[in-house]
N, CA, C and O atoms as a GROMACS GRO file, in nm:
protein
  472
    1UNK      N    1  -1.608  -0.769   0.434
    1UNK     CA    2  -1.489  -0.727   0.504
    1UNK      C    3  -1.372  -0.710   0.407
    1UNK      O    4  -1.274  -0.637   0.423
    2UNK      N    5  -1.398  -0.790   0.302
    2UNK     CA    6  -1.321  -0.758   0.214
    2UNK      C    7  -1.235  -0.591   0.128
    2UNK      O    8  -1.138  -0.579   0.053
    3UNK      N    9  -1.292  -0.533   0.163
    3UNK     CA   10  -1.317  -0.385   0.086
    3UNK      C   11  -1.309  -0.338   0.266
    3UNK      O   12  -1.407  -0.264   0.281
    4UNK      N   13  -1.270  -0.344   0.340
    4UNK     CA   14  -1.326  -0.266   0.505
    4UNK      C   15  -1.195  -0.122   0.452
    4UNK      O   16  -1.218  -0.002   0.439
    5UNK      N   17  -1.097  -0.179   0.439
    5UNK     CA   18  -0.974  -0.074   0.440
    5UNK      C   19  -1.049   0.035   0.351
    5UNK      O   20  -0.993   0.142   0.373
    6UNK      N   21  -1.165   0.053   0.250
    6UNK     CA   22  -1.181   0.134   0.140
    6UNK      C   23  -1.201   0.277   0.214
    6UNK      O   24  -1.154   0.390   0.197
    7UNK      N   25  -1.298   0.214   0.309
    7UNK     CA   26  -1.361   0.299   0.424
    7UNK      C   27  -1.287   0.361   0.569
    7UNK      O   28  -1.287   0.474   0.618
    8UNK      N   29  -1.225   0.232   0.613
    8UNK     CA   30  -1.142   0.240   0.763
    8UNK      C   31  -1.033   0.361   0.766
    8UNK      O   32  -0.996   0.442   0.851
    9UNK      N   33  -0.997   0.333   0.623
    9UNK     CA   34  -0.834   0.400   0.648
    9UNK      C   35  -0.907   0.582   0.642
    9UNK      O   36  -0.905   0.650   0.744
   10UNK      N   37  -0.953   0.623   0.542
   10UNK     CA   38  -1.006   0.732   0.527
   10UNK      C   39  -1.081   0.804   0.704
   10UNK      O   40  -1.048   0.902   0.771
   11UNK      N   41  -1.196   0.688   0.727
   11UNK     CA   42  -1.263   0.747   0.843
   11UNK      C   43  -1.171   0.791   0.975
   11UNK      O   44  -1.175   0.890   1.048
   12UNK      N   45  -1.074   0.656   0.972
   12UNK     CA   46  -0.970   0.707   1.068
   12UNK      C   47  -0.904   0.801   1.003
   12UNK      O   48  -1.007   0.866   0.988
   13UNK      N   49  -0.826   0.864   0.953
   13UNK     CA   50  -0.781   1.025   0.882
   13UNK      C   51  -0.867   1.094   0.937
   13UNK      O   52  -0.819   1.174   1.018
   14UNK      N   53  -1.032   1.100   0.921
   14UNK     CA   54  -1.097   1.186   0.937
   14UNK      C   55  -1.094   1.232   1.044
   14UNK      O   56  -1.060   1.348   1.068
   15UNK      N   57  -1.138   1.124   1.155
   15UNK     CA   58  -1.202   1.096   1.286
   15UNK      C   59  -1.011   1.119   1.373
   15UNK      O   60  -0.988   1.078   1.487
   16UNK      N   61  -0.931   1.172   1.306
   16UNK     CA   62  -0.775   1.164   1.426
   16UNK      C   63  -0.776   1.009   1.467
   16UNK      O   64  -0.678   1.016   1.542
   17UNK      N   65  -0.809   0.890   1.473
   17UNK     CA   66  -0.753   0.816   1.564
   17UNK      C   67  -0.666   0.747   1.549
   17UNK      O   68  -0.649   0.683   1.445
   18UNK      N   69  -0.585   0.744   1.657
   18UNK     CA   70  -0.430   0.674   1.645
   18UNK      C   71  -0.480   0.527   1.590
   18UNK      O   72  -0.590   0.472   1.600
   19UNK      N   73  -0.353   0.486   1.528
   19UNK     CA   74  -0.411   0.319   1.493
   19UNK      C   75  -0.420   0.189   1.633
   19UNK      O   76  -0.497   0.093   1.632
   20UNK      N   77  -0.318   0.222   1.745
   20UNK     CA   78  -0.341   0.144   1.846
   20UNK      C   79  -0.450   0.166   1.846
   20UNK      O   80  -0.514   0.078   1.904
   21UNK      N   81  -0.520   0.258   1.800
   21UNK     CA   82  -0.703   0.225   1.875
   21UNK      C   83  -0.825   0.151   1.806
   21UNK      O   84  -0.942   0.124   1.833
   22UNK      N   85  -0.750   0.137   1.719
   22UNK     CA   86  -0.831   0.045   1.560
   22UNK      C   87  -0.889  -0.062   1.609
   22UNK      O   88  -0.790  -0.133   1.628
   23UNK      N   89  -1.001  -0.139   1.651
   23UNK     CA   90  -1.008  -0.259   1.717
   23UNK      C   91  -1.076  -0.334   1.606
   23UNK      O   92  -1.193  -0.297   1.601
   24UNK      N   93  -1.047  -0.432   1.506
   24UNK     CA   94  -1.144  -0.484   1.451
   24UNK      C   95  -1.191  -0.669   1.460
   24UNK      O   96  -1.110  -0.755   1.495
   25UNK      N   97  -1.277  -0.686   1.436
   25UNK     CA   98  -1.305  -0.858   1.463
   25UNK      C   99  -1.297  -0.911   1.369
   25UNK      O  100  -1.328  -0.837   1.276
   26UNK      N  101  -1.253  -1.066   1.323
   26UNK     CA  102  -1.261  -1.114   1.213
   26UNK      C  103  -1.259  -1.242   1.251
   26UNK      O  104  -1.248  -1.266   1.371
   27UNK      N  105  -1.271  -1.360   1.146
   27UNK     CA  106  -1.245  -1.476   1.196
   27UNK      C  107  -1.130  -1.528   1.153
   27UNK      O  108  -1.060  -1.476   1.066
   28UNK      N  109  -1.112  -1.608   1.198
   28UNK     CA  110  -0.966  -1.693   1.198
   28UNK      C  111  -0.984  -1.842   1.201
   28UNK      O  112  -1.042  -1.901   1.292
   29UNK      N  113  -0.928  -1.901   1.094
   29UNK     CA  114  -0.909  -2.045   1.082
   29UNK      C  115  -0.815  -2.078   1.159
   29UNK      O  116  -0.823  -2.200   1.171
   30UNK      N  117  -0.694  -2.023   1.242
   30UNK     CA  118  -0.549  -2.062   1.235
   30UNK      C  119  -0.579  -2.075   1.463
   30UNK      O  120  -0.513  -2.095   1.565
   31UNK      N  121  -0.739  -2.043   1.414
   31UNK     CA  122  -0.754  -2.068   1.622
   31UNK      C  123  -0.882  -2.209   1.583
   31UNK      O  124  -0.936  -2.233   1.475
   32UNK      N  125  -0.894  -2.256   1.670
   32UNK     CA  126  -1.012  -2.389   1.720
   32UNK      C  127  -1.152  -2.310   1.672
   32UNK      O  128  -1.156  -2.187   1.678
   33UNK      N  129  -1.229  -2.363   1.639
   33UNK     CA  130  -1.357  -2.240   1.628
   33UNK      C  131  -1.422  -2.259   1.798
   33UNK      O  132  -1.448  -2.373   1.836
   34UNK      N  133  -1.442  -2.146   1.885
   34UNK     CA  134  -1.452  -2.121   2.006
   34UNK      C  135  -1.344  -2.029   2.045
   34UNK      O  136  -1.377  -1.916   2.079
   35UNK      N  137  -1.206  -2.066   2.046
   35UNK     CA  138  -1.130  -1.974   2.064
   35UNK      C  139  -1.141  -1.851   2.035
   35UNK      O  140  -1.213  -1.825   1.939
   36UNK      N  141  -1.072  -1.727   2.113
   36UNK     CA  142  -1.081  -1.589   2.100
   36UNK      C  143  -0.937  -1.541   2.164
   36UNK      O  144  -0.910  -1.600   2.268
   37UNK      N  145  -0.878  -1.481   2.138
   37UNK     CA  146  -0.774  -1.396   2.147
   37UNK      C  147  -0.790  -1.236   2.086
   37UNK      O  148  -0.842  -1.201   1.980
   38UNK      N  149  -0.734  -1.164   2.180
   38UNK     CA  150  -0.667  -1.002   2.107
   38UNK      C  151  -0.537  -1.018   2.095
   38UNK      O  152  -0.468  -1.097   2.160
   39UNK      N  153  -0.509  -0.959   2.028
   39UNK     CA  154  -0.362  -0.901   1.992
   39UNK      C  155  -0.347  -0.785   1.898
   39UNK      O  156  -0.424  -0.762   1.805
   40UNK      N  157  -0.221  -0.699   1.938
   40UNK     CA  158  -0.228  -0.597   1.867
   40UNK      C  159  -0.090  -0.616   1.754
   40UNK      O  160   0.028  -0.640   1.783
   41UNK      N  161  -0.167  -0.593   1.581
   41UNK     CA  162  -0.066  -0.604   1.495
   41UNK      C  163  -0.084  -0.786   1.484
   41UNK      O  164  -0.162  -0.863   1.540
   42UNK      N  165   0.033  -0.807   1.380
   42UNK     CA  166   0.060  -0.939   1.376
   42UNK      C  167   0.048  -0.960   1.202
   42UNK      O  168   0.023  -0.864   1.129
   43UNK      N  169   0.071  -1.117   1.142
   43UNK     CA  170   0.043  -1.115   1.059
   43UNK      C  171  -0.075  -1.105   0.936
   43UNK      O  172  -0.193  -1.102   0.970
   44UNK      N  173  -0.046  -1.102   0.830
   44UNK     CA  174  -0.237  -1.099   0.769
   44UNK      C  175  -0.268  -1.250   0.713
   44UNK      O  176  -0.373  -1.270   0.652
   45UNK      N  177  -0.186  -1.342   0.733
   45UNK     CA  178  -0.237  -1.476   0.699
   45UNK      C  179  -0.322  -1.520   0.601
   45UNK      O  180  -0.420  -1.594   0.605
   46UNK      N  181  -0.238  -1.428   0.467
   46UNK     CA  182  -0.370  -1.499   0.372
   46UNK      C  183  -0.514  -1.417   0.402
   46UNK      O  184  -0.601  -1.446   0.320
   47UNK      N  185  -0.556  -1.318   0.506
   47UNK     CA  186  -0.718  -1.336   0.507
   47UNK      C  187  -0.689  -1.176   0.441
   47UNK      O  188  -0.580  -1.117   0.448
   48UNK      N  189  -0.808  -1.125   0.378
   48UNK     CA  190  -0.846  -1.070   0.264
   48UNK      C  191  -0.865  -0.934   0.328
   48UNK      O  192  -0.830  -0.818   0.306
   49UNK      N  193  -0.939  -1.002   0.418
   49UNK     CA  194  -1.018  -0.836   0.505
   49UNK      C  195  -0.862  -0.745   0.566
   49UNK      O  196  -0.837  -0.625   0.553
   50UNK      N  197  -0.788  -0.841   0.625
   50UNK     CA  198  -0.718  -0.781   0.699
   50UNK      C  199  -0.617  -0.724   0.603
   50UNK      O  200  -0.585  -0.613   0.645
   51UNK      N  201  -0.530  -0.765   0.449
   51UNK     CA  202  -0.492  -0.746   0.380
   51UNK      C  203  -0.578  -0.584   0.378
   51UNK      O  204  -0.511  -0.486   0.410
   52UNK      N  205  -0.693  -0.569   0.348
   52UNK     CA  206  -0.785  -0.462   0.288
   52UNK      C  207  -0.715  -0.341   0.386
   52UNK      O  208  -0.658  -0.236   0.356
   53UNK      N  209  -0.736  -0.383   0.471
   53UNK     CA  210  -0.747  -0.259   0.645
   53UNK      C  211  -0.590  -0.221   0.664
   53UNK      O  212  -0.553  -0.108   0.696
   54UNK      N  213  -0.493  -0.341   0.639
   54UNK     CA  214  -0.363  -0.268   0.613
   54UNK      C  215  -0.309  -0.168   0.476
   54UNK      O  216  -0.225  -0.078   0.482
   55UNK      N  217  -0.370  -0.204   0.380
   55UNK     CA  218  -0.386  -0.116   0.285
   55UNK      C  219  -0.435   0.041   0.322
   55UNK      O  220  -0.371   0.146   0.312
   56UNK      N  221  -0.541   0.022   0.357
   56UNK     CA  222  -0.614   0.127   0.392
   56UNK      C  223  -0.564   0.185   0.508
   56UNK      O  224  -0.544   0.305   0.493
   57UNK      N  225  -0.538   0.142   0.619
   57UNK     CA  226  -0.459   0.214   0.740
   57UNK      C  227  -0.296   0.222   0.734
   57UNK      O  228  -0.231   0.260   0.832
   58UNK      N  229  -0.233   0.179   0.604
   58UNK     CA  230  -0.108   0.180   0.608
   58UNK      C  231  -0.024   0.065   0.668
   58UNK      O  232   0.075   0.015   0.615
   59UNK      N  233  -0.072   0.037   0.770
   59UNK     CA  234   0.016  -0.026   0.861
   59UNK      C  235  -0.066  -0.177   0.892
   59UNK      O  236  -0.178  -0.204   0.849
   60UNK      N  237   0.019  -0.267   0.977
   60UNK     CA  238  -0.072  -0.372   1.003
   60UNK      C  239  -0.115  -0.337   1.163
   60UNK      O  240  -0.223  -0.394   1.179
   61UNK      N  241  -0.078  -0.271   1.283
   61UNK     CA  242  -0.053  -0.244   1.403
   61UNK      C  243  -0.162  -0.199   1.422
   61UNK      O  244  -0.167  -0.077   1.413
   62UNK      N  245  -0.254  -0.251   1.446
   62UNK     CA  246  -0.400  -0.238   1.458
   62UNK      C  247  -0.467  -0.368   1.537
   62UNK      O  248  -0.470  -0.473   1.475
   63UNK      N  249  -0.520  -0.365   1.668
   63UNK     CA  250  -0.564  -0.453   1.739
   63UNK      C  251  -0.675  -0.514   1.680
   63UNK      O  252  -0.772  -0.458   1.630
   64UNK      N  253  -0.643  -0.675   1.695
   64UNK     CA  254  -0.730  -0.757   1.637
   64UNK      C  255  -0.801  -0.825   1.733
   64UNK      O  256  -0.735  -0.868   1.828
   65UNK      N  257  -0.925  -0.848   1.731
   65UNK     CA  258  -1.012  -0.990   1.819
   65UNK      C  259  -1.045  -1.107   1.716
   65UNK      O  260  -1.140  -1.116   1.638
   66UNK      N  261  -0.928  -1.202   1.741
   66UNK     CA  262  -0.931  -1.276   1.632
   66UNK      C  263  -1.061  -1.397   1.678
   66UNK      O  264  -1.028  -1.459   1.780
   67UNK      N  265  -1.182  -1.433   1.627
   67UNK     CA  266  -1.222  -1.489   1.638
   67UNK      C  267  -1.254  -1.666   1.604
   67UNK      O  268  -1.349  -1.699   1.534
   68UNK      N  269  -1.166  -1.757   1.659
   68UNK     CA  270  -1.164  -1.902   1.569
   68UNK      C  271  -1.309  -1.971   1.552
   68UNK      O  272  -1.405  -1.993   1.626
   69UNK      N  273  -1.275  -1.996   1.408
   69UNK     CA  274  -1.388  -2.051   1.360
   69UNK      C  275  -1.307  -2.213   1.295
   69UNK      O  276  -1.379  -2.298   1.241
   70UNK      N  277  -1.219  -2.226   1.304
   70UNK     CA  278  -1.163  -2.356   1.281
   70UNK      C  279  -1.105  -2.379   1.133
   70UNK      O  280  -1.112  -2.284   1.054
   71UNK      N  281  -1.054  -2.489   1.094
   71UNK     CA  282  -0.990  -2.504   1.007
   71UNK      C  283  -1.066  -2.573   0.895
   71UNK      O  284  -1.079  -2.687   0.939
   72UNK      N  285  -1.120  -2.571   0.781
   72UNK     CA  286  -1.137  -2.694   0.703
   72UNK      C  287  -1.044  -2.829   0.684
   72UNK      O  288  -0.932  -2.843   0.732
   73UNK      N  289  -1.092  -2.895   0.628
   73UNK     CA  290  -0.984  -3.034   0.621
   73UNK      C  291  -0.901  -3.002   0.476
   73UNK      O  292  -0.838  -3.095   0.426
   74UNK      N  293  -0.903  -2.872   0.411
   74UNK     CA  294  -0.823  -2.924   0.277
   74UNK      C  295  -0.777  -2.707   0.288
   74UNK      O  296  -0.843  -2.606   0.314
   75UNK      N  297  -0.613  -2.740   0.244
   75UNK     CA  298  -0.578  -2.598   0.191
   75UNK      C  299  -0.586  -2.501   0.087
   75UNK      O  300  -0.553  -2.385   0.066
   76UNK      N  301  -0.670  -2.640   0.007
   76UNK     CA  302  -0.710  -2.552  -0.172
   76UNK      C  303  -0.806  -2.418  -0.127
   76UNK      O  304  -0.898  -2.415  -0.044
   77UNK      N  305  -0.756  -2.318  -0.204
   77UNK     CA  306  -0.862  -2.166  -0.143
   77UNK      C  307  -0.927  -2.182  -0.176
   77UNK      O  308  -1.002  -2.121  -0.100
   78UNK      N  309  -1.028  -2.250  -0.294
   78UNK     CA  310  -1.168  -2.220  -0.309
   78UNK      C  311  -1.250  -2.319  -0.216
   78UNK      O  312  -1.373  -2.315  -0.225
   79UNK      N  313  -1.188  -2.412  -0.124
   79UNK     CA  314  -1.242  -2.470  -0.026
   79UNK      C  315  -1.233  -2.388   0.120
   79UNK      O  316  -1.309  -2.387   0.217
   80UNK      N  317  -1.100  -2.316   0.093
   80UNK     CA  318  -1.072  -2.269   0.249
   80UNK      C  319  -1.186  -2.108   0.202
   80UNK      O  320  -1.189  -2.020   0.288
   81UNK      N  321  -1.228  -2.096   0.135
   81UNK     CA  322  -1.318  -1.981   0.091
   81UNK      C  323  -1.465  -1.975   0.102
   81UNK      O  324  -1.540  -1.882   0.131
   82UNK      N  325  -1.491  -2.127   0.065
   82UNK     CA  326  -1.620  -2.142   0.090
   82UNK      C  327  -1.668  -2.186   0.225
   82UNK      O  328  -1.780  -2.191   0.275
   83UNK      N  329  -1.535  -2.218   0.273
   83UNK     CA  330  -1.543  -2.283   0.431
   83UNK      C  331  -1.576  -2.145   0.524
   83UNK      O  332  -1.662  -2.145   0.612
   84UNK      N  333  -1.495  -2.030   0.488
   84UNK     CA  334  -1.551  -1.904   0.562
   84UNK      C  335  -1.628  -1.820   0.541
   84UNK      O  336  -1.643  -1.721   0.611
   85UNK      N  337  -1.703  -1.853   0.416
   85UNK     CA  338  -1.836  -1.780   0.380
   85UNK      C  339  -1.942  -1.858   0.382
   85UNK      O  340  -2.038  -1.807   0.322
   86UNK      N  341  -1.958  -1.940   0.419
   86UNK     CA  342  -2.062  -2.025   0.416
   86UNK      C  343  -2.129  -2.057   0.539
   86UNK      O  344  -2.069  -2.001   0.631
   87UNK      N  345  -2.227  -2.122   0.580
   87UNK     CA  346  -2.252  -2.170   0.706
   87UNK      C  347  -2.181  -2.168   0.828
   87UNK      O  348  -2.071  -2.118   0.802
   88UNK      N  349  -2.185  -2.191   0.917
   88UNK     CA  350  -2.141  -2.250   1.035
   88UNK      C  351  -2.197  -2.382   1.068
   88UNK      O  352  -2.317  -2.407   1.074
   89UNK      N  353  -2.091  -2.474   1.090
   89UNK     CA  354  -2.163  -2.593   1.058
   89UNK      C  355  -2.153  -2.676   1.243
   89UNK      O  356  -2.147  -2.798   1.259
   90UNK      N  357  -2.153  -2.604   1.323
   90UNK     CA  358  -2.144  -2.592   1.487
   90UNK      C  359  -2.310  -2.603   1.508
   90UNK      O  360  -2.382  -2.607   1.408
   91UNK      N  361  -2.365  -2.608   1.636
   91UNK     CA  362  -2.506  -2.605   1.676
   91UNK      C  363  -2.505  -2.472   1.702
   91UNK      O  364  -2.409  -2.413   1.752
   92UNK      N  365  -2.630  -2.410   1.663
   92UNK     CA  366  -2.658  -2.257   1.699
   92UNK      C  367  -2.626  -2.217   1.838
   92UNK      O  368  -2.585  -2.102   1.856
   93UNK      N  369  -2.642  -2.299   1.942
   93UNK     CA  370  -2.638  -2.264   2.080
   93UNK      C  371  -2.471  -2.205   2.087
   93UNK      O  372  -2.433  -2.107   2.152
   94UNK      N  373  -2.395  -2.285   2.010
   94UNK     CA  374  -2.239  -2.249   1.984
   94UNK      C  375  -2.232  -2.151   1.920
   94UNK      O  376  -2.215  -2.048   1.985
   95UNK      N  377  -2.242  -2.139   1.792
   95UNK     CA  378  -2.220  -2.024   1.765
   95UNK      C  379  -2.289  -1.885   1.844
   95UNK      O  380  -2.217  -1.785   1.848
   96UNK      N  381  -2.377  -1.880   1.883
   96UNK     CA  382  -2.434  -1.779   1.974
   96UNK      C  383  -2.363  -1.744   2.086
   96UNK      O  384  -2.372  -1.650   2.165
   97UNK      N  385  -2.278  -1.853   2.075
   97UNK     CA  386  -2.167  -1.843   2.260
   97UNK      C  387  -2.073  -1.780   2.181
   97UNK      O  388  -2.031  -1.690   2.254
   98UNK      N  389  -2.010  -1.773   2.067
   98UNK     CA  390  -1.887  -1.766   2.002
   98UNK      C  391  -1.896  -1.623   1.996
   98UNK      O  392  -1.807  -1.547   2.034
   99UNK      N  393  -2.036  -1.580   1.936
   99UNK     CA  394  -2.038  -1.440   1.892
   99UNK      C  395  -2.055  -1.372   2.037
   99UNK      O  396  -1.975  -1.290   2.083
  100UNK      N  397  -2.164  -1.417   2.098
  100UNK     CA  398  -2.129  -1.356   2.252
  100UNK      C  399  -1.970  -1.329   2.300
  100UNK      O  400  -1.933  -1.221   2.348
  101UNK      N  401  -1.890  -1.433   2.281
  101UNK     CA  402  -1.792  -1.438   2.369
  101UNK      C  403  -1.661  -1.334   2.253
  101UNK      O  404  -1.541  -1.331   2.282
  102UNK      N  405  -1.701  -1.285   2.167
  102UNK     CA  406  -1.624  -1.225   2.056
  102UNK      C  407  -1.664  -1.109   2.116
  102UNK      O  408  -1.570  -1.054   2.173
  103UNK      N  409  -1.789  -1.038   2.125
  103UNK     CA  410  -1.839  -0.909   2.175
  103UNK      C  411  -1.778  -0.877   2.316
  103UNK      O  412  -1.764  -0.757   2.337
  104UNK      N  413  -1.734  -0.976   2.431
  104UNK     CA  414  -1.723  -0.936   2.536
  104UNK      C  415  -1.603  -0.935   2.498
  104UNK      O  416  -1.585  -0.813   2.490
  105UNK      N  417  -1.483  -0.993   2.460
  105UNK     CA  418  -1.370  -0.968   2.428
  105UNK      C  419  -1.358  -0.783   2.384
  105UNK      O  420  -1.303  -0.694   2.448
  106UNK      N  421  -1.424  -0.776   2.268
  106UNK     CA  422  -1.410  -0.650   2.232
  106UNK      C  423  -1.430  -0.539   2.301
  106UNK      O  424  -1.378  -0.428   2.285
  107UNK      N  425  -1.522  -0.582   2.394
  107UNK     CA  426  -1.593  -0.454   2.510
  107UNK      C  427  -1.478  -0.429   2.609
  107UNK      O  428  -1.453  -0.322   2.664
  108UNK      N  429  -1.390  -0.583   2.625
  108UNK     CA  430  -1.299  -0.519   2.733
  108UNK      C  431  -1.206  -0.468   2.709
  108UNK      O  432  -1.169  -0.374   2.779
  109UNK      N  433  -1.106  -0.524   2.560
  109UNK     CA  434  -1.009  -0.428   2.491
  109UNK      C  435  -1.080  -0.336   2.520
  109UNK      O  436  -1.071  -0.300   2.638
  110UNK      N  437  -1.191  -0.252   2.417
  110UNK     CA  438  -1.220  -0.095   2.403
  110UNK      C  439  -1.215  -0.035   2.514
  110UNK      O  440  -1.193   0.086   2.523
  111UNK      N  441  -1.244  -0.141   2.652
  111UNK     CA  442  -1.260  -0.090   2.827
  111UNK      C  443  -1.129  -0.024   2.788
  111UNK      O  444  -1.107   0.087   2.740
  112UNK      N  445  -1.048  -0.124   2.820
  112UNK     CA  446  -0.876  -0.079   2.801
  112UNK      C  447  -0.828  -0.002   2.776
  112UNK      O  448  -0.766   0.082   2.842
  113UNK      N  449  -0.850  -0.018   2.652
  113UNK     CA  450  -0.736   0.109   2.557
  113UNK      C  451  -0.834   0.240   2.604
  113UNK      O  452  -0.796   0.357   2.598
  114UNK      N  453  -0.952   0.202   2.647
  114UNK     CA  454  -0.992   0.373   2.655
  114UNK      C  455  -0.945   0.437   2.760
  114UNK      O  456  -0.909   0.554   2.758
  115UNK      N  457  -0.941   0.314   2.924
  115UNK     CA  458  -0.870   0.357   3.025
  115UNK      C  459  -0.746   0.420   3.064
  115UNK      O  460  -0.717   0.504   3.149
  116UNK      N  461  -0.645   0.323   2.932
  116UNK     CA  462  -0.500   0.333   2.880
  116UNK      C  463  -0.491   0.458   2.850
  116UNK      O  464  -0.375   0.500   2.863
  117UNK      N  465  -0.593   0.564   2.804
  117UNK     CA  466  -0.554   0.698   2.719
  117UNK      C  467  -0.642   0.806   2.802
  117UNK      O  468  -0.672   0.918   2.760
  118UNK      N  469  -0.680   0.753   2.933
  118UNK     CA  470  -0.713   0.887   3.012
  118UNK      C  471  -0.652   0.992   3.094
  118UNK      O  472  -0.721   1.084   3.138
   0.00000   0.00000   0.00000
């Protein structure tokens, strides 16, 4: 996700789409891991990907499904780094709910905004 903007910003140019319609998922330390929220725009908090996609789309105003995956216990980055590339350290039955419940989030924004623009 790191590199996403290399691609995003260009395809959207290509493809016309306004950036309200940008929907992308990522995770987030700064929610409970379970938690899920959308929001459109906001800050990039340090995370890399989203840094990438504002680069690449210009702007930050691009709807997010922020997905929490929780916090580590320490703020040094090569801990808070390995904490989000690494395992999931939850029972699979959880994480399987998490990613489920990340996909239905996204299905109903995209419901939305597609309804929003008919």
């Amino acid at each position: 996700m790191n590199g996403s903007g290399d691609s995003v910003g260009p395809a959207r140019g290509s493809l016309k789409v306004p950036l309200e319609r940008i929907v992308v998922l990522h995770d987030e330390i700064d929610l409970p891991f379970g938690e899920i929220q959308a929001r459109l725009g906001g800050g990039l908090a340090g995370h890399n990907g989203l840094k990438s996609l504002k680069r690449g789309l210009g702007d930050p105003g691009f709807w997010r499904v922020r997905v929490g995956v929780g916090r580590p216990g320490s703020t040094d980055p090569e801990v808070v780094s390995s904490y989000v590339l690494g395992r999931f350290r939850e029972p699979r039955p959880e994480v399987e709910a998490l990613i489920a419940g990340a996909a239905d989030e996204a299905e109903r924004l995209v419901e939305r905004l597609g309804s929003a623009h008919e």
